[in-house]
Biopython code that builds the backbone (N, CA, C, O; Angstrom):
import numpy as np
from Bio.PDB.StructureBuilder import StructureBuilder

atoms = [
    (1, "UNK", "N", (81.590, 112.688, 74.693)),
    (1, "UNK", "CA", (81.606, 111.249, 74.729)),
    (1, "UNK", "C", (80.708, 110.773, 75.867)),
    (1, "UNK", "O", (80.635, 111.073, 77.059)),
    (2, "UNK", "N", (80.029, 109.898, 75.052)),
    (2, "UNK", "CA", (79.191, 109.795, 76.914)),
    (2, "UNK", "C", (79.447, 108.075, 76.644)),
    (2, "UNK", "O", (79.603, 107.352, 75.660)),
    (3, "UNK", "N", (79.376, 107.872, 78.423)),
    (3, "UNK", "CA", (79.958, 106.401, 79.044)),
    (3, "UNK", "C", (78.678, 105.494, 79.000)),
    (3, "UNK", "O", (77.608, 105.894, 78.541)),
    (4, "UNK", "N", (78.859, 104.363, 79.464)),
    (4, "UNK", "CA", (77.764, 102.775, 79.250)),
    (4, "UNK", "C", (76.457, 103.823, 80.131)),
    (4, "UNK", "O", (75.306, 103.743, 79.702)),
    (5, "UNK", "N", (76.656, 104.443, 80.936)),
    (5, "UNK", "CA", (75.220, 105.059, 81.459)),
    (5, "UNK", "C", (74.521, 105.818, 80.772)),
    (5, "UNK", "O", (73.305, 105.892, 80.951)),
    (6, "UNK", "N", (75.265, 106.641, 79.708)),
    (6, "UNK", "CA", (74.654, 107.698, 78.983)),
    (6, "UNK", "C", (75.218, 108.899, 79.178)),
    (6, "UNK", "O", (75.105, 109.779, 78.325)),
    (7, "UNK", "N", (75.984, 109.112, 80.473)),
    (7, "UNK", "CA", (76.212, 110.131, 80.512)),
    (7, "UNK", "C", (77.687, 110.511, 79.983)),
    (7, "UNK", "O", (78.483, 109.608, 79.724)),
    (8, "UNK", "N", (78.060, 111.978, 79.815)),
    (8, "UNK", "CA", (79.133, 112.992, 79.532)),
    (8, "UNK", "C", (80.121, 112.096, 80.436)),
    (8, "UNK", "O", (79.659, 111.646, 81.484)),
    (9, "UNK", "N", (81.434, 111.818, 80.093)),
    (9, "UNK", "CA", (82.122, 111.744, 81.283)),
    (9, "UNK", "C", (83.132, 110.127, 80.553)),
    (9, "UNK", "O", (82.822, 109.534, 79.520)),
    (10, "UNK", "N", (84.359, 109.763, 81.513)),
    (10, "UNK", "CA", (84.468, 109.278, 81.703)),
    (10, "UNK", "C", (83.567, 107.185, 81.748)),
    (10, "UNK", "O", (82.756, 106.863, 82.616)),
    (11, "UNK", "N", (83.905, 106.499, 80.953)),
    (11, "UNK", "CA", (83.002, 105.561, 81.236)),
    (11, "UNK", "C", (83.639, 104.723, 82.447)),
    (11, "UNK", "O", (84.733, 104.803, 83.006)),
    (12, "UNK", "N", (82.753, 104.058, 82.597)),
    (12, "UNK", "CA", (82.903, 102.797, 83.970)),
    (12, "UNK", "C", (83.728, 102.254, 84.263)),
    (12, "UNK", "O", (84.169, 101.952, 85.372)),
    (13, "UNK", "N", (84.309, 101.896, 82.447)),
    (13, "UNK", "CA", (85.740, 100.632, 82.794)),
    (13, "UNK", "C", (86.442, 101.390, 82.161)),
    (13, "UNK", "O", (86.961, 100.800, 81.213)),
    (14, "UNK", "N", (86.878, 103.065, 82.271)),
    (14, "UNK", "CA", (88.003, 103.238, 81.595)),
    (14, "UNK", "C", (89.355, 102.830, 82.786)),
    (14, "UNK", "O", (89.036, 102.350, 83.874)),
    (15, "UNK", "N", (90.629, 103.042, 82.494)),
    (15, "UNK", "CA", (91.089, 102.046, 83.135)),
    (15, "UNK", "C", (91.936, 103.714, 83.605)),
    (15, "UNK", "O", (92.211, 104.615, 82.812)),
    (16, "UNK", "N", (92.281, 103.699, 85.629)),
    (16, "UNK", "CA", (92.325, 104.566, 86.319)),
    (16, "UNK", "C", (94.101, 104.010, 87.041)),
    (16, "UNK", "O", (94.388, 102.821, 87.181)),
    (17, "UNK", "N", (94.726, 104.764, 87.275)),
    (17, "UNK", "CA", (96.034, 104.590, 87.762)),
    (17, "UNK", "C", (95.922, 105.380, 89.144)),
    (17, "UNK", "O", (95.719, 106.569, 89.389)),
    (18, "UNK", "N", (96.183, 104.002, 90.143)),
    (18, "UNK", "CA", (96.037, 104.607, 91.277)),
    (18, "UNK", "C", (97.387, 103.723, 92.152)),
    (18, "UNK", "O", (97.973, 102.675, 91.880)),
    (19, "UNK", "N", (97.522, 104.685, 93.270)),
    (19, "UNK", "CA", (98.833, 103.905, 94.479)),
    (19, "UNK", "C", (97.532, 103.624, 95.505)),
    (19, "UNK", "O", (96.710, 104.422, 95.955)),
    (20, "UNK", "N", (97.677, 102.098, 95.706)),
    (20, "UNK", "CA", (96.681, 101.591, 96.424)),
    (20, "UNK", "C", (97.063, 102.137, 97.588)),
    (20, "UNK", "O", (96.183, 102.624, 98.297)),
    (21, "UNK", "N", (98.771, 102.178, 98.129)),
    (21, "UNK", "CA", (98.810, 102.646, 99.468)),
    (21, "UNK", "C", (98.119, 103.753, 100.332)),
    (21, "UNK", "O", (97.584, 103.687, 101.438)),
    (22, "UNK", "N", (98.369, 105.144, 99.169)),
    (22, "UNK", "CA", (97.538, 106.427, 99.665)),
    (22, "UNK", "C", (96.506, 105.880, 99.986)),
    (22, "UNK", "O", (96.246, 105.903, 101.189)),
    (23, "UNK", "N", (95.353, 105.056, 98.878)),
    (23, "UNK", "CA", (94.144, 104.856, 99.030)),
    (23, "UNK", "C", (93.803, 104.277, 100.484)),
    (23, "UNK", "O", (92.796, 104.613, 101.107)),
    (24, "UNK", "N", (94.815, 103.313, 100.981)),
    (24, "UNK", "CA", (94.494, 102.844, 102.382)),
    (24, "UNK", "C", (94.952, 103.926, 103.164)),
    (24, "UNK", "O", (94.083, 104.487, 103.831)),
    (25, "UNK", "N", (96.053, 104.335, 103.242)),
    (25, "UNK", "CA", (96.384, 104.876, 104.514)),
    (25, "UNK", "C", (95.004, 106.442, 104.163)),
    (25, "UNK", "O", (94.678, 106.847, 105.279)),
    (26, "UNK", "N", (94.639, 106.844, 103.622)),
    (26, "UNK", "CA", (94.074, 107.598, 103.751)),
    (26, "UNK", "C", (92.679, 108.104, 104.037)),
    (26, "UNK", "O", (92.070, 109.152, 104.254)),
    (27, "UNK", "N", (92.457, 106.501, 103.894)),
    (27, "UNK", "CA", (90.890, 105.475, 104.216)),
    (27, "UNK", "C", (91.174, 105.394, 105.849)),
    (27, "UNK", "O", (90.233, 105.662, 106.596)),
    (28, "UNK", "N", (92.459, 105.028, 106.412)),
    (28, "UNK", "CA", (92.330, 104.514, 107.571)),
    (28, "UNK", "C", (93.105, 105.612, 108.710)),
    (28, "UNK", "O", (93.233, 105.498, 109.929)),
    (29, "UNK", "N", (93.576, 106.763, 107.724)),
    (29, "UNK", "CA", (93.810, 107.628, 108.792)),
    (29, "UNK", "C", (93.399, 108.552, 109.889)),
    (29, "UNK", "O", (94.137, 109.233, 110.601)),
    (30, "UNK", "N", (92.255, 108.473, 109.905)),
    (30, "UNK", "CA", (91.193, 108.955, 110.982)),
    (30, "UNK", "C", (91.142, 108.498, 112.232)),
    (30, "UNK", "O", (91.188, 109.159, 113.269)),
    (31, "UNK", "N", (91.002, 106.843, 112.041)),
    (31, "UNK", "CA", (90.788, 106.149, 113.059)),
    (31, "UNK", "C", (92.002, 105.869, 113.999)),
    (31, "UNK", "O", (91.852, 105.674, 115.205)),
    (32, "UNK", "N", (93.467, 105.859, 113.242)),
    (32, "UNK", "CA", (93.918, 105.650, 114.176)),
    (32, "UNK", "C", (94.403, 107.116, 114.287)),
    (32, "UNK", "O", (95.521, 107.194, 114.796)),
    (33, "UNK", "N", (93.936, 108.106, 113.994)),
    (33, "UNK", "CA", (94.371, 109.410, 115.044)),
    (33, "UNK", "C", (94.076, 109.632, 115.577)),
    (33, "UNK", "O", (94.567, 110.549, 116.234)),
    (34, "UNK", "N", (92.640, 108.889, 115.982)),
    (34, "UNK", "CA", (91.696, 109.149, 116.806)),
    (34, "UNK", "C", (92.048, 108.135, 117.777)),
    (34, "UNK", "O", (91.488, 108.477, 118.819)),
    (35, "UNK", "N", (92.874, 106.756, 118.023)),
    (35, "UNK", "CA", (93.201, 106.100, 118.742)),
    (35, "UNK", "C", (94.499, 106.903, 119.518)),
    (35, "UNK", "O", (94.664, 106.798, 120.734)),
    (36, "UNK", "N", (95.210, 107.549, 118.827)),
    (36, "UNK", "CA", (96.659, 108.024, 118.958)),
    (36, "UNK", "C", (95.769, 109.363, 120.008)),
    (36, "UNK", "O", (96.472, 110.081, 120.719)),
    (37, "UNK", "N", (94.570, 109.519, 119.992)),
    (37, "UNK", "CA", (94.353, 111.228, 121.304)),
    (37, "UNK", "C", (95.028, 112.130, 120.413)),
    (37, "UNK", "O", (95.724, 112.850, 121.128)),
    (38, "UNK", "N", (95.182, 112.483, 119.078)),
    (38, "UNK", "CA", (95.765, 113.841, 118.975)),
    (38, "UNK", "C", (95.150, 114.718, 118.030)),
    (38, "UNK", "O", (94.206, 114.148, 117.482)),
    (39, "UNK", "N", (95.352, 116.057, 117.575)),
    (39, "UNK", "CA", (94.984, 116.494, 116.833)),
    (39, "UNK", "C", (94.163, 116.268, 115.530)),
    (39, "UNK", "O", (94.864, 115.601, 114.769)),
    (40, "UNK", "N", (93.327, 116.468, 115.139)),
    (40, "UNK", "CA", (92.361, 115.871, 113.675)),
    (40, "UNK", "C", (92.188, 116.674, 112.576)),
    (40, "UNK", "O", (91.492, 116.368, 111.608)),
    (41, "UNK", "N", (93.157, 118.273, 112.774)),
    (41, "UNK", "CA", (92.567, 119.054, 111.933)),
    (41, "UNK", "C", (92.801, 118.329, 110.598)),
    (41, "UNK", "O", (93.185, 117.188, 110.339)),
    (42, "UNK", "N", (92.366, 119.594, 109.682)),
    (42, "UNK", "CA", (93.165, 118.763, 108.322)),
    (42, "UNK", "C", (95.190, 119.152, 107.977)),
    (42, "UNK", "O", (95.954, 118.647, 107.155)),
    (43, "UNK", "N", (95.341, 119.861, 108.671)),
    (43, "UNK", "CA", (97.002, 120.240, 108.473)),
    (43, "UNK", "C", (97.609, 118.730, 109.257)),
    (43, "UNK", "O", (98.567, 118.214, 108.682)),
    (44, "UNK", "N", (97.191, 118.168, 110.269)),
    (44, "UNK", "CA", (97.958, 117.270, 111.338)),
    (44, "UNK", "C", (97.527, 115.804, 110.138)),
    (44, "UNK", "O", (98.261, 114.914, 109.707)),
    (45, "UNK", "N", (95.939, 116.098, 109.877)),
    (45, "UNK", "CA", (95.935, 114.802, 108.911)),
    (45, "UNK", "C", (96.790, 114.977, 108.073)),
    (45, "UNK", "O", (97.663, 114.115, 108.177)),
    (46, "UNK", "N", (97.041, 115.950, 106.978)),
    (46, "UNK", "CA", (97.685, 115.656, 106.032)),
    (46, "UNK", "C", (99.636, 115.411, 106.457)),
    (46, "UNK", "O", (100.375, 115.022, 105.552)),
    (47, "UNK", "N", (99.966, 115.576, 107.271)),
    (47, "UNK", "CA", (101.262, 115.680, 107.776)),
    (47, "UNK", "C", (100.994, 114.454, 108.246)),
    (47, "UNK", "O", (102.139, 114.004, 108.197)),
    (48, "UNK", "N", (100.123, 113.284, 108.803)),
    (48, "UNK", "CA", (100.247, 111.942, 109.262)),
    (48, "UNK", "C", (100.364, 111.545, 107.738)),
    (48, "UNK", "O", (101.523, 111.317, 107.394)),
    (49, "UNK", "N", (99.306, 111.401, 106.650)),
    (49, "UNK", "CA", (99.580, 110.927, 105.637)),
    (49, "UNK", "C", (100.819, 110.992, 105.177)),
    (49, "UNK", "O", (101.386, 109.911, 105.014)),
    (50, "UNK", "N", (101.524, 112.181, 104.867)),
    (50, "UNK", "CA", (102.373, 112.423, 104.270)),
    (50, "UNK", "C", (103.690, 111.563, 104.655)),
    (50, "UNK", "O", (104.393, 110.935, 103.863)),
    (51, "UNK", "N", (103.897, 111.703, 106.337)),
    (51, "UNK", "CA", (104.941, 110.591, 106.622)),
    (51, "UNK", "C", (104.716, 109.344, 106.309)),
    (51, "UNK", "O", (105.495, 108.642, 105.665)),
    (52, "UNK", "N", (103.454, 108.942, 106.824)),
    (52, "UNK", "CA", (103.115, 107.757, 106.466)),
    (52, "UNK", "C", (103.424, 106.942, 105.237)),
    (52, "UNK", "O", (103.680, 105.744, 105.127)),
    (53, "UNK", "N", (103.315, 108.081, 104.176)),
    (53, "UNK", "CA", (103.530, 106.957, 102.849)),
    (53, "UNK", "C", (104.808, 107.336, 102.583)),
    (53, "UNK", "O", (105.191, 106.615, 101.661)),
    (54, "UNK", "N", (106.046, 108.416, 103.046)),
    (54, "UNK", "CA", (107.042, 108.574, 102.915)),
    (54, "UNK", "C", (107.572, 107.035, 103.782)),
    (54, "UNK", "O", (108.795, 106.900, 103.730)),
    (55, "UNK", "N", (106.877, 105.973, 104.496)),
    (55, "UNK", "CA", (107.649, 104.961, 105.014)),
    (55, "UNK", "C", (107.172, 103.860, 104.313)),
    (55, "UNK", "O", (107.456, 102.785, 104.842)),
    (56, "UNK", "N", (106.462, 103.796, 103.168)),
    (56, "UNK", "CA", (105.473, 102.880, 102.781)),
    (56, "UNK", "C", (106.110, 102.731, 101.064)),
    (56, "UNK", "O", (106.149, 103.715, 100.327)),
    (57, "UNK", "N", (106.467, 101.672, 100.724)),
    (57, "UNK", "CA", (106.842, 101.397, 99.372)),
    (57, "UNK", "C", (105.543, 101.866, 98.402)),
    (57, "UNK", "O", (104.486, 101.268, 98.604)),
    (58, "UNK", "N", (105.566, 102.732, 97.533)),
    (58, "UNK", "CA", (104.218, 103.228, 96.867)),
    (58, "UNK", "C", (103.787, 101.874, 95.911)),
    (58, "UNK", "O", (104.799, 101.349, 95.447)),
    (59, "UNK", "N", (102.586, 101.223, 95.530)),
    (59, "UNK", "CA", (101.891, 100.450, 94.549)),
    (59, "UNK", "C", (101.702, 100.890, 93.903)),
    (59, "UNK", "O", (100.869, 101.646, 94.403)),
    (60, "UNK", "N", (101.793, 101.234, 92.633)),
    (60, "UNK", "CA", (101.112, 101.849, 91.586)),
    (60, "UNK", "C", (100.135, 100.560, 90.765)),
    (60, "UNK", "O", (100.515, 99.598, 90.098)),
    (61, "UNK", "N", (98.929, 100.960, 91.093)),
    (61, "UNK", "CA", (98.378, 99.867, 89.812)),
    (61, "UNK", "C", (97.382, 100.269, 88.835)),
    (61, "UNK", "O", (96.560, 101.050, 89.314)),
    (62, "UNK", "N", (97.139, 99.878, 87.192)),
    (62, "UNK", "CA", (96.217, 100.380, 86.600)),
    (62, "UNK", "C", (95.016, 99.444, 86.276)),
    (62, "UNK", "O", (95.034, 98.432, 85.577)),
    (63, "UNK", "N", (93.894, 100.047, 86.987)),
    (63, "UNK", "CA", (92.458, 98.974, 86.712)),
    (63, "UNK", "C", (91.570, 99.635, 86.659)),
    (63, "UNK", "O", (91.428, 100.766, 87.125)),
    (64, "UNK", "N", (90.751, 98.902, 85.989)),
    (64, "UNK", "CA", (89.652, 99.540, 85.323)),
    (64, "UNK", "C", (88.511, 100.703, 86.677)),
    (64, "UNK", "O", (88.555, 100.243, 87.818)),
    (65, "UNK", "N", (88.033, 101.418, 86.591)),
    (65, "UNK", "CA", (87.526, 102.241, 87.799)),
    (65, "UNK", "C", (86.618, 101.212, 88.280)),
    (65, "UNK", "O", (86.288, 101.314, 89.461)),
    (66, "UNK", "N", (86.269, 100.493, 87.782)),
    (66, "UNK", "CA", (85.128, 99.453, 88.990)),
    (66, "UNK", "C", (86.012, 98.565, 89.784)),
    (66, "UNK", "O", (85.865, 98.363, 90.989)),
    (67, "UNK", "N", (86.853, 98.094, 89.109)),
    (67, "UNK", "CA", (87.944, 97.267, 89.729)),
    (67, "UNK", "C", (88.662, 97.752, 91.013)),
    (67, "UNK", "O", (89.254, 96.946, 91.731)),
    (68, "UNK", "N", (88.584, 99.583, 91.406)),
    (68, "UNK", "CA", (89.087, 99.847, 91.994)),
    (68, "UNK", "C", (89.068, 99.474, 93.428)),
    (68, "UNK", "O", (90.192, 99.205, 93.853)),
    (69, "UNK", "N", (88.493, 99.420, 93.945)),
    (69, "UNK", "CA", (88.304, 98.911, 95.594)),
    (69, "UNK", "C", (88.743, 97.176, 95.692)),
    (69, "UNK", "O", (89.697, 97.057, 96.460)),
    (70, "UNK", "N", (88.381, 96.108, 95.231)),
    (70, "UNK", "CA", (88.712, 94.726, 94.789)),
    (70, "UNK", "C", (90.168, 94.919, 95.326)),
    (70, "UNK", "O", (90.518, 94.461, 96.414)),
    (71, "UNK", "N", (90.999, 95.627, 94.497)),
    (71, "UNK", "CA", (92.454, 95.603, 94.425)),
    (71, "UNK", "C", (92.980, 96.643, 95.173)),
    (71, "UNK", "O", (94.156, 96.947, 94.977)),
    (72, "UNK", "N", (92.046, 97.499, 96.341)),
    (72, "UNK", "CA", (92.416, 97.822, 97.010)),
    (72, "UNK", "C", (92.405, 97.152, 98.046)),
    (72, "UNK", "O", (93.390, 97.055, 98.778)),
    (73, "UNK", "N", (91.136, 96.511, 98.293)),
    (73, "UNK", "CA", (91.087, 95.284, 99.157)),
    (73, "UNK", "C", (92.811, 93.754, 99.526)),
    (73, "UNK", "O", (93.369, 93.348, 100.545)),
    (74, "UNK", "N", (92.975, 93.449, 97.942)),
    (74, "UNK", "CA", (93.869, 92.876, 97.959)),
    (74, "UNK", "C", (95.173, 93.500, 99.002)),
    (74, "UNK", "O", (95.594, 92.906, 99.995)),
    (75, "UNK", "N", (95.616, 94.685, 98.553)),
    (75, "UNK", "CA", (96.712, 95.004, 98.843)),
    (75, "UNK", "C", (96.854, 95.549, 100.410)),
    (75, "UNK", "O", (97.868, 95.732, 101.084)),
    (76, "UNK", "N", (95.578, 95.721, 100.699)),
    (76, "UNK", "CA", (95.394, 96.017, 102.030)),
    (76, "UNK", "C", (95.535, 95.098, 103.490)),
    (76, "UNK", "O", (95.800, 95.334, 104.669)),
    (77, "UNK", "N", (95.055, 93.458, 102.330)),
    (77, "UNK", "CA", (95.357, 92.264, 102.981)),
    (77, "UNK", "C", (96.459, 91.621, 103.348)),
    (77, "UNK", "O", (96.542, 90.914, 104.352)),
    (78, "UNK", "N", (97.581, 91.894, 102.344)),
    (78, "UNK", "CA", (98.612, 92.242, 101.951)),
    (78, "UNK", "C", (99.672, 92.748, 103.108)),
    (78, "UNK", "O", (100.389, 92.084, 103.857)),
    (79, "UNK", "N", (99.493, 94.240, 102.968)),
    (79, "UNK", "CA", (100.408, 95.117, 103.638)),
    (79, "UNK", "C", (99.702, 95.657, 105.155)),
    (79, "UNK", "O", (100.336, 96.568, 105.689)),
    (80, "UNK", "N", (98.555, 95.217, 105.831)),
    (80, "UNK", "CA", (97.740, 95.469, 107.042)),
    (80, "UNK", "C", (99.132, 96.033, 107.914)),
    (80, "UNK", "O", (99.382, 97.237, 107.851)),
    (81, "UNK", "N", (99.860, 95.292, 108.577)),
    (81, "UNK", "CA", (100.430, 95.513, 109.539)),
    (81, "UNK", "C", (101.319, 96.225, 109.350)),
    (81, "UNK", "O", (101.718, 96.915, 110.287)),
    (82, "UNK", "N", (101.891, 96.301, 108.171)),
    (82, "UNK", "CA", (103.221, 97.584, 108.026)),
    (82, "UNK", "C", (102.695, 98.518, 107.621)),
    (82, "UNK", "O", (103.626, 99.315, 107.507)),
    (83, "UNK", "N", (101.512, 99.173, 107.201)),
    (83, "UNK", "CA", (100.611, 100.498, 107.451)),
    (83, "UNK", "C", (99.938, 100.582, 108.663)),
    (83, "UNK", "O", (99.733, 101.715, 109.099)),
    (84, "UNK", "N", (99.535, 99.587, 109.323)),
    (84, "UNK", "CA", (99.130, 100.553, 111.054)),
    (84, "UNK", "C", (100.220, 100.471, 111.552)),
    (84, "UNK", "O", (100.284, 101.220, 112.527)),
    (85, "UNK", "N", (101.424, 99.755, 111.315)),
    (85, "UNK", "CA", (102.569, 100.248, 112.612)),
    (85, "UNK", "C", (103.236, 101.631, 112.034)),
    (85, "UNK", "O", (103.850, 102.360, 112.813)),
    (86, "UNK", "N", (103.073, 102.042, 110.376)),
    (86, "UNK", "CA", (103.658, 103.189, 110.203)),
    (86, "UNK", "C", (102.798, 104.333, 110.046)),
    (86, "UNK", "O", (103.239, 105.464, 109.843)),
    (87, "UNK", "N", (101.646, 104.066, 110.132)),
    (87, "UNK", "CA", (100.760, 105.437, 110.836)),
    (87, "UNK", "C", (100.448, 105.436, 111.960)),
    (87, "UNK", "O", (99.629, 106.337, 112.141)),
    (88, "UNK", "N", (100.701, 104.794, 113.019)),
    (88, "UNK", "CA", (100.794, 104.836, 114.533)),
    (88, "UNK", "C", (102.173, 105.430, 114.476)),
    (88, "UNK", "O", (102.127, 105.942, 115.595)),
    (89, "UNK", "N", (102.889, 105.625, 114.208)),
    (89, "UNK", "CA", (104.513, 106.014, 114.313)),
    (89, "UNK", "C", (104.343, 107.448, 113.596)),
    (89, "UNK", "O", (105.166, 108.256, 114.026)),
    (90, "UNK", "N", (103.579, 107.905, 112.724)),
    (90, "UNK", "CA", (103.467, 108.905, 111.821)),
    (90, "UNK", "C", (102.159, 109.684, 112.994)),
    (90, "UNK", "O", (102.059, 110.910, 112.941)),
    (91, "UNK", "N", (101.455, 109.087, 113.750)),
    (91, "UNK", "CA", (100.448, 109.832, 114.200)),
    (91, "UNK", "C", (101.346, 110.331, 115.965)),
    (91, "UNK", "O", (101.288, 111.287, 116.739)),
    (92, "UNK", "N", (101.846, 109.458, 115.914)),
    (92, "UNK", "CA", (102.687, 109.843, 117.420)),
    (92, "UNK", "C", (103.741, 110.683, 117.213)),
    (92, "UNK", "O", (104.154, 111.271, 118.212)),
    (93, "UNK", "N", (104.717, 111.058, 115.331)),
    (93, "UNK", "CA", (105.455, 112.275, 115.733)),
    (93, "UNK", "C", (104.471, 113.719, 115.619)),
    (93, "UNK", "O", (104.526, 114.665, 116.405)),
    (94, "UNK", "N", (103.640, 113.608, 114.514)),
    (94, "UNK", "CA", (102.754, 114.611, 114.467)),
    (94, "UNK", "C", (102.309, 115.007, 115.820)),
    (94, "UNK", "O", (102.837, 116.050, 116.206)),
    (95, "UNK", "N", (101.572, 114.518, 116.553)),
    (95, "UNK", "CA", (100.927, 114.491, 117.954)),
    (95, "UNK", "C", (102.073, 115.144, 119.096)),
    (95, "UNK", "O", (101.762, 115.803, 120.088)),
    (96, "UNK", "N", (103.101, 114.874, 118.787)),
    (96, "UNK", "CA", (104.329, 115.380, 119.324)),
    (96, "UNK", "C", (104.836, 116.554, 118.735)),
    (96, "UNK", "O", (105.521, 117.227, 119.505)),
    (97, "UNK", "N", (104.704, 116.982, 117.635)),
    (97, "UNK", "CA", (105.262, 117.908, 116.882)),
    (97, "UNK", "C", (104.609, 118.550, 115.813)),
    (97, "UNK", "O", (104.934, 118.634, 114.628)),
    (98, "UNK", "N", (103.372, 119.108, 116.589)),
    (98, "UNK", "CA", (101.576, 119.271, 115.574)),
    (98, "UNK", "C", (102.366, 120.907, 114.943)),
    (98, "UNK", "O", (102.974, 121.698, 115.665)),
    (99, "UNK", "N", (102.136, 121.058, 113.512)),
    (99, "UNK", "CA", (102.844, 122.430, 112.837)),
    (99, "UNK", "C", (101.342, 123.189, 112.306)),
    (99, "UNK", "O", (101.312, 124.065, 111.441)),
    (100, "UNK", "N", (100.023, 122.600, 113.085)),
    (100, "UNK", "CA", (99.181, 123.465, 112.572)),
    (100, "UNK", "C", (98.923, 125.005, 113.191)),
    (100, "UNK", "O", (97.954, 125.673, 112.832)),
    (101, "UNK", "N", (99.639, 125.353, 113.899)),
    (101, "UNK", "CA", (99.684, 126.493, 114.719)),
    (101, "UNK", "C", (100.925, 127.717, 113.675)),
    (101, "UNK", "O", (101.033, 128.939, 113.572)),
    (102, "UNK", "N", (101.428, 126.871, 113.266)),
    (102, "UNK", "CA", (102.719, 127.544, 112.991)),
    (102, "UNK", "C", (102.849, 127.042, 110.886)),
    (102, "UNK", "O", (102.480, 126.026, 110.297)),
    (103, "UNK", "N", (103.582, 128.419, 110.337)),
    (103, "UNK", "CA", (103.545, 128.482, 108.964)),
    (103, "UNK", "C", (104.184, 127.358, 108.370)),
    (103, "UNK", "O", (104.615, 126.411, 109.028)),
    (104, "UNK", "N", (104.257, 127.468, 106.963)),
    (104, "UNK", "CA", (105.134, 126.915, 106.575)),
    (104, "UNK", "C", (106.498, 126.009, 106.464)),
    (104, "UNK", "O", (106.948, 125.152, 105.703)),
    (105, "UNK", "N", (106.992, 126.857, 107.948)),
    (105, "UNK", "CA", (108.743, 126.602, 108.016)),
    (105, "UNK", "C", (109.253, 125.674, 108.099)),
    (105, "UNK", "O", (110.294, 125.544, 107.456)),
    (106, "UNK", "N", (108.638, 124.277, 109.159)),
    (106, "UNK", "CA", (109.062, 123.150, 108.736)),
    (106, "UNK", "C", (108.748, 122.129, 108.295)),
    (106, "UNK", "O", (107.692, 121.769, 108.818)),
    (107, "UNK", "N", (109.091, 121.477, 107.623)),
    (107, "UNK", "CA", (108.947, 120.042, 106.886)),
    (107, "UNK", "C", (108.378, 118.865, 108.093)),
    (107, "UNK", "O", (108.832, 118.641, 109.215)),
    (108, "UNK", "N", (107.390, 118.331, 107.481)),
    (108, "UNK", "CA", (106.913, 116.592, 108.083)),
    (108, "UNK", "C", (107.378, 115.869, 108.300)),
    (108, "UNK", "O", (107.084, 115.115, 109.228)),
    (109, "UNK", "N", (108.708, 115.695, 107.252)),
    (109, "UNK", "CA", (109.158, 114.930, 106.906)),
    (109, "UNK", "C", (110.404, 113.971, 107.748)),
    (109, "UNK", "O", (111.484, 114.317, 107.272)),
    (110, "UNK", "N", (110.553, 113.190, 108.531)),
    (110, "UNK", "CA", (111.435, 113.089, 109.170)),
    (110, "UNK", "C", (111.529, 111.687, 109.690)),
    (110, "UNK", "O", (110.474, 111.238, 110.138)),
    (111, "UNK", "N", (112.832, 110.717, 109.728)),
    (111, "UNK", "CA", (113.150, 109.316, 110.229)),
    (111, "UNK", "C", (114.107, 109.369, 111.052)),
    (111, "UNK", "O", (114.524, 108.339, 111.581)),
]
sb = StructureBuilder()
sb.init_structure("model")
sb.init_model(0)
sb.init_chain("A")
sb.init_seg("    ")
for serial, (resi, resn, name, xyz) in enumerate(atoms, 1):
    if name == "N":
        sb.init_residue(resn, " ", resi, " ")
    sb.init_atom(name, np.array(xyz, "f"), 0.0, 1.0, " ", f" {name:<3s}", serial, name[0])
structure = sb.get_structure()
């Protein structure tokens, strides 16, 4: 099947199901770990994300793939302040309790 460009694939406006939240906090989790002084690997990132949206009501929305950023924009306008106060809170237990040294054994997860 090829899309409005010509090519194999997926077309432009097929319509994509995404949680806008991941999309932000995961857009903006760099910066403030990098404000927070702590660790950046990818184990400490993914353990900030992970709490992070464990405190974050998930969005699910379905729009077309061009549409996607627009309505990420929206929701970002939206929910600004209760995603940096809960990845500043998610980057300060990580930073406190970094498990990239160490296996498996415990969970991120924690309130």
């Amino acid at each position: 099947m090829a899309n409005t460009n010509g090519q194999a694939g997926t077309p432009a406006d097929a319509p994509v199901c995404l949680n806008v939240m991941q999309e932000i906090v995961e857009e903006k989790a760099d910066k403030y770990m990098g404000k927070a002084n702590m660790c950046c690997c990818p184990r400490c990132r993914i353990d900030v994300i992970a709490l992070t949206l464990s405190r974050l009501p998930s969005k699910y929305v379905v729009v077309p793939s061009h549409e996607r950023l627009p309505m990420v924009s929206v929701y970002e306008e939206r929910y600004s302040t209760s995603i940096i106060s809960n990845l500043m809170w998610a980057c300060e237990r990580v930073r406190d309790n970094p498990r990239h040294d160490e296996g498996e054994q415990r969970v991120a997860f924690c309130r």
